[in-house]
C-alpha positions in Angstrom: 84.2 110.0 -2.7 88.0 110.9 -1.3 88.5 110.1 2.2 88.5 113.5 3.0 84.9 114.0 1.8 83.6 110.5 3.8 85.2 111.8 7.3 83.3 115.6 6.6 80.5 112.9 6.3 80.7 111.3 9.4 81.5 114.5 11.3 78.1 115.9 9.8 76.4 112.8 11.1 77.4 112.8 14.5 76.6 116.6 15.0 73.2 115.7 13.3 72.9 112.8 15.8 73.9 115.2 18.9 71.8 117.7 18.2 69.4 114.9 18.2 69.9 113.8 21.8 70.0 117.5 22.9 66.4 117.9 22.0 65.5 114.8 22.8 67.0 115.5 26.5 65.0 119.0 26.0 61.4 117.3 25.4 61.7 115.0 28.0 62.5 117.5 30.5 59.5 119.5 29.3 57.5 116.7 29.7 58.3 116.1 33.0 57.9 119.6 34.0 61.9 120.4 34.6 64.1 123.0 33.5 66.9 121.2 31.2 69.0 124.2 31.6 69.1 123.3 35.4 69.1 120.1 35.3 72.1 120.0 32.8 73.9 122.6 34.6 74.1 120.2 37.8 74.9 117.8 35.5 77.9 119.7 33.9 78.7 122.8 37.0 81.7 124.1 35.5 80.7 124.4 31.8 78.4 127.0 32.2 75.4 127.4 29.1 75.5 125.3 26.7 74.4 126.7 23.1 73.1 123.6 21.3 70.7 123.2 24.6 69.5 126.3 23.8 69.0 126.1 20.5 67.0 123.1 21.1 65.0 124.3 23.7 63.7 126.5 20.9 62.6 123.4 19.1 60.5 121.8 21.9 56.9 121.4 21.8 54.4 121.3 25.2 53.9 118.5 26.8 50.4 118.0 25.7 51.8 118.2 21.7 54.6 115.5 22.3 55.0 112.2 22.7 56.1 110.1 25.2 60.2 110.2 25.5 60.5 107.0 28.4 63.1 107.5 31.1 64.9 104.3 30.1 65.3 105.9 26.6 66.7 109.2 27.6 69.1 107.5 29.7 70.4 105.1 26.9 70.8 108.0 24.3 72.9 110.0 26.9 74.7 107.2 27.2 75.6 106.5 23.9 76.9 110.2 23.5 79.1 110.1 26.8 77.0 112.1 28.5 77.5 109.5 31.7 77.1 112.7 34.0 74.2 113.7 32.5 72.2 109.9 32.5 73.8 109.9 36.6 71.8 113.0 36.9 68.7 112.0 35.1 68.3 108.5 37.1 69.0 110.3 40.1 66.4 113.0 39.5 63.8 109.1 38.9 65.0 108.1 42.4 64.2 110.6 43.7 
């Protein structure tokens, strides 16, 4: 494998892994009976939709069919992405 092919690798990988996070965001907010779209957008206010929510929105299951996503998790995946706004806005959504 050239090095050409191992970084078209990687790149795969970490949109695999992103998408990941997006519906993992996704579930939890259906879980806990909140609109990701809203949530994200006060998260992010200038960036307007965001198409990989979307598309992952139309991957999410009820609430009764998934499992458990804890708060601690969701906030340590966005976090690994850079999505610091995002976790800010999740742990100050658990405040309260």
């Amino acid at each position: 494998m050239n090095r050409k092919e191992i970084d078209e690798r990687v790149i795969q990988q970490y949109i695999k892994d992103e998408e990941t996070m997006i519906f993992i965001f996704a579930q939890w907010c259906i879980n806990n009976d909140l609109d990701p779209e809203l949530l994200y957008e006060k998260a992010y206010p200038h960036q307007g939709r965001n198409p990989k929510l979307k598309k992952a929105l139309e991957q999410t299951i009820s609430k009764k069919e998934s499992e458990s996503i804890s708060d601690a998790a969701l906030i340590e995946v966005l976090s690994v992405f850079g999505n610091d706004d995002l976790a800010f806005t999740v742990a100050e959504y658990l405040n309260g």
